[in-house]
N, C-alpha and C positions, 0 to 999 in steps of 0.2 A: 612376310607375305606368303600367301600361300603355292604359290606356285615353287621356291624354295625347297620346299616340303618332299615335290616328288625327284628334287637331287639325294634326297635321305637316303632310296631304295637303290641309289645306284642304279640305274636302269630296271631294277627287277621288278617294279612299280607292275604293269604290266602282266607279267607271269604273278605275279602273288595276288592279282584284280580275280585273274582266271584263274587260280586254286579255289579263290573263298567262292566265287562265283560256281564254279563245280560243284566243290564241299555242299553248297545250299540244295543245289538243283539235288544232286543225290538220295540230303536227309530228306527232301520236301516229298521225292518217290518214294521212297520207303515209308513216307509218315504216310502219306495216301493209299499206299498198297494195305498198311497194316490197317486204315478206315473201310478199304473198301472188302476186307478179308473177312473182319468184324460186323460185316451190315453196315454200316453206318453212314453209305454212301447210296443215294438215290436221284437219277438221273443227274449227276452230275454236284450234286447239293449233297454238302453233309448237313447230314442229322441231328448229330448228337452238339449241341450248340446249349451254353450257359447262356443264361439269362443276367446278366451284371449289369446293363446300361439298356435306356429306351430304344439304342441305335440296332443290339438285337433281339428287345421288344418283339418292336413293329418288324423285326426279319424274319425272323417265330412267325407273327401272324402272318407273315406273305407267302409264307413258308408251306403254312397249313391252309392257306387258302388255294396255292397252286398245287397242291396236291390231293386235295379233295375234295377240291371243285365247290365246296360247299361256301353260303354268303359269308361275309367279314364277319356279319354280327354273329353268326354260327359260331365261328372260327375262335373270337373273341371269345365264348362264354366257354368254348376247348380250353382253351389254353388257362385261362383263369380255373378251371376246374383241377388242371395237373397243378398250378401255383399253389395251389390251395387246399388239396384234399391229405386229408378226408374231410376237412370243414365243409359244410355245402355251402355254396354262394347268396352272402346275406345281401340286404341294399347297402348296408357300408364296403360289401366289398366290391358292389358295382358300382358304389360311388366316389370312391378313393383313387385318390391319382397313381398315374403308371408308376411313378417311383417308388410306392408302397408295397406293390404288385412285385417289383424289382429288387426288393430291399427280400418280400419274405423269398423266392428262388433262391436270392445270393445264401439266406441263413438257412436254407433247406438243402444247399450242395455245401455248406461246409458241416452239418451237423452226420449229413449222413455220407459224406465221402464219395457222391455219386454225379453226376453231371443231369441233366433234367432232356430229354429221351423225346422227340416226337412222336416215335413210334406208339408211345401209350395214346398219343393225343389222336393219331390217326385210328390208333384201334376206338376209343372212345367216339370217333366224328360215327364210323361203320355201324359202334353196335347202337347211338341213338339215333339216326339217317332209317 
């Protein structure tokens, strides 16, 4: 049974909760410091964000929708443009579901070793806005 379990640590159950619970707090400041050193942090929201599932798809497009103000459907043909370039956007690629959208990102951060950047997508929304 699991209660058992915390006779294991002899009492230190407790002090060894609050080491790893420290150890995390620590890495998790430094891993932010070194995001927010990098740019890659804006108002609170990182950036630099892979595209691997629809969950942050649609976090991408809310992404770019709260930061440059511009409609969803705007935002949408952004963001398909950085999935996608240099191909320019055919009807199969506005017609293909997210997972397709998601598959080519995933094969375009392992080919080129990079993670996929909002920053281009906001530059893109300014220079056709």
């Amino acid at each position: 049974m699991w209660p058992l379990l915390f006779f294991e640590y002899e009492g230190n159950f407790i002090q060894r909760l609050q080491h790893e619970l420290s150890t995390k707090w620590v890495l998790n400041t430094v891993n932010t410091g070194a995001h927010v050193l990098l740019g890659k942090i804006l108002q609170n929201h990182m950036l630099d964000l892979c595209i691997r599932n629809s969950k942050f798809f649609w976090r991408a497009l809310a992404m770019l929708q709260r930061f440059s103000g511009q409609p969803k459907a705007r935002c949408i043909e952004t963001l398909l443009q950085v999935i996608h370039f240099p191909q320019p956007l055919s009807d199969d690629i506005w017609t293909a579901p997210i997972s397709f959208h998601i598959q080519v990102a995933h094969e375009k951060e392992e080919v080129s070793h990079r993670q996929l950047t909002f920053i281009e997508s906001f530059q893109r929304i300014r220079n056709f806005a």
